[in-house]
N, C-alpha and C positions, 0 to 999 in steps of 0.2 A: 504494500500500500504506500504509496506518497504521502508519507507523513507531512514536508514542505506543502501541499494541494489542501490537504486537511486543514490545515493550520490556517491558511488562506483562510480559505470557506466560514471556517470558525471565527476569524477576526471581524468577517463580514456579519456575521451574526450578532455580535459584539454589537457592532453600530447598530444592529437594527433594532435590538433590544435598548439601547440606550434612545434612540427613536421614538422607543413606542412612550417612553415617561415623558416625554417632552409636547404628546399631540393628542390630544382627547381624539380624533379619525385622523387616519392616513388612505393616501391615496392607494388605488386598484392597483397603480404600478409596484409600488410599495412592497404588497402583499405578494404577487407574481413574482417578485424577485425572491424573496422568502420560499416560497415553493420551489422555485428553480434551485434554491441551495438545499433544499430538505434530496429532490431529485439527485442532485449531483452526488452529495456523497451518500445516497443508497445508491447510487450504480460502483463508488468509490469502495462501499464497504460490505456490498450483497447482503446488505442488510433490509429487511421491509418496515421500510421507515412512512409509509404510507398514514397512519394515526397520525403524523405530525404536520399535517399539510391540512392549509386553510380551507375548508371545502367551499364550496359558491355560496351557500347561503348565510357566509360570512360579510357576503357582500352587498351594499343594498346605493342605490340609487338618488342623492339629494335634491330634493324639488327643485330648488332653486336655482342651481346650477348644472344639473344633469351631470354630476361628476358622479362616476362610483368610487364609495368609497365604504373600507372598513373602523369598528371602534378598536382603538389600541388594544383596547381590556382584553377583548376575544383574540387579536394577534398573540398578545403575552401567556395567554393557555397556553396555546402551543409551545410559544417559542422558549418560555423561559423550562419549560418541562424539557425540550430540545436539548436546549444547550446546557441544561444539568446533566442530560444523557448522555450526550458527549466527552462531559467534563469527565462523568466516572467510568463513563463506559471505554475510552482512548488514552486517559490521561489530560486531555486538553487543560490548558488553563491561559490566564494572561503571559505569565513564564512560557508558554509553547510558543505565543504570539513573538516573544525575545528572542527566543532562540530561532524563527524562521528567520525573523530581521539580520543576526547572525549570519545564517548560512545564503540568503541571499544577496549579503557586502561580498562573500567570495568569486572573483572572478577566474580564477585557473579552471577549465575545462576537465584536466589531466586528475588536478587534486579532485574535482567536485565528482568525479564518473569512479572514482576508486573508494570511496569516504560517504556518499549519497545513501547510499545500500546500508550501510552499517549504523550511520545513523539515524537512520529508522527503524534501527530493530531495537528491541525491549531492554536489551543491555549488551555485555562484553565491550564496554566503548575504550579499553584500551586496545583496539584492531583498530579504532579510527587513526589515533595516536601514532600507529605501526607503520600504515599505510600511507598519512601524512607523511613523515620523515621519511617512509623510503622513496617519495615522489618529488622531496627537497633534495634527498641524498643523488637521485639519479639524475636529475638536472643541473647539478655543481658537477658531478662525474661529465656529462656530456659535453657542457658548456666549457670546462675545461681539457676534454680530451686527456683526460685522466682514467682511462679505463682498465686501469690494474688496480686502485685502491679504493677504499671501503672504510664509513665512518669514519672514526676522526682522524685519521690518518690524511684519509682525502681533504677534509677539513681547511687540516695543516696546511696541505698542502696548494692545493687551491685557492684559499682563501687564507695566506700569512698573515698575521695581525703586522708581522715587516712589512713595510711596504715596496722593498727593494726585491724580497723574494717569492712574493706572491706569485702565484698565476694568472688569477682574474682581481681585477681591480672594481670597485664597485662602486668608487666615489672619485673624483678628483681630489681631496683632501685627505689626505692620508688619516685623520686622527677620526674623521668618518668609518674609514675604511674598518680602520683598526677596530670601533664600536662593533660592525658588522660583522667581523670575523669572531670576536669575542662572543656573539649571540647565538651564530650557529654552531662555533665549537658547546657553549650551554645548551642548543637542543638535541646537536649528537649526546652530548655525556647526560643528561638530565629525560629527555624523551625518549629520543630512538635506540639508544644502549637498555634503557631496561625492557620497553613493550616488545625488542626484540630479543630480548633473552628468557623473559620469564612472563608470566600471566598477574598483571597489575589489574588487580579489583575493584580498585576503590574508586575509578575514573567514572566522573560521570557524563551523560551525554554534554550539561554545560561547559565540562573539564575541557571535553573533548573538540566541540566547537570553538573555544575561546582558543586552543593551539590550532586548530585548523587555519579560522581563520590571517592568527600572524603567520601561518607558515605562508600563508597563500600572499602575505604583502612580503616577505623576504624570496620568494619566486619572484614576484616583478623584480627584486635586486638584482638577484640573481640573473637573470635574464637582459636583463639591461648592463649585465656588467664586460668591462673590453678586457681584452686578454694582454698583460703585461709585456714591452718589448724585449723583456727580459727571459720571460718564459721560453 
């Protein structure tokens, strides 16, 4: 399941619930969208979520203006019963809504197709951890044409906190440079060295996002960085 789609759906719900206190009736379009999000994630979760949908006789027709429209009160049966169900029934909450915002700042392709999967599953989120790092590690490996060395060795190498014996340089300002190099030899020896040697429990999906996502601005470094005329 797409937990990031979920999440979506769910934020929109957010608003519409926050909607219905603010408008003794709301408009027919209003309510059709409501329906269209009850639709969506029962085709998302094969679930028969049909009780939760506004039926027509929710809806009634104003003299005055020939608007259709429905009374909050009878939107908020549904909805607020909805997105309690959700809330216990997937885990949702406002925190899920943080954490899509998270993983939708991440722009790397590579990081997001190898990491997407895992975090959306119910746990083991030191695999996210894993798989970030080995998608940092293999891109300082290429970028540098360093294809004999592995963790921090490549690190070292690759990326000298010297700026005289670097490979890839990252900054024009050496004391830059030097900060950068210092960061990812700490996610080789602090990340990638344990989720790849041993099974770390205590990670949770927030953990695991919040390194995702800096792994994914030190790839743009990475990426952007020129190879030393020294190398």
């Amino acid at each position: 399941m797409d937990m990031n789609k979920l999440s979506r759906l769910y934020g929109r719900l957010r608003g519409l619930k926050d909607l219905t206190f603010t408008q003794t009736c709301l408009p027919k379009h209003v309510g059709d969208d409501y329906n269209s999000i009850v639709n969506d994630i029962a085709i998302m979760t094969s679930d028969d979520l049909s009780s939760f949908l506004l039926p027509k006789d929710f809806f009634f027709t104003e003299y005055s203006s020939g608007d259709s429209l429905c009374l909050s009160s009878m939107v908020q049966s549904k909805l607020l019963q909805f997105v309690s169900s959700l809330e216990y029934g997937y885990n949702l909450s406002q925190q899920t809504i943080e954490i899509g915002s998270i993983y939708n700042s991440i722009t790397d392709e590579e990081l997001k197709s190898r990491c997407s999967d895992i975090l959306s599953s119910p746990g083991n989120f030191d695999r996210v951890i894993n798989q970030a790092t080995l998608v940092l590690e293999d891109r300082i490996r290429k970028k540098s044409g360093l294809n004999d060395l592995i963790g921090i060795d490549l690190v070292n190498k690759a990326l000298n906190s010297d700026y005289s014996k670097t490979v890839l340089q990252t900054s024009d300002d050496s004391k830059e440079h030097e900060g950068i190099s210092h960061i990812c030899r700490g996610i080789v020896l602090s990340f990638r060295n344990p989720t790849h040697h041993k099974i770390v429990a205590n990670i949770t999906r927030e953990d695991a996002l919040k390194v995702c996502s800096f792994i994914d601005k030190l790839l743009q470094i990475v990426d952007a960085a020129t190879k030393s005329h020294t190398a």
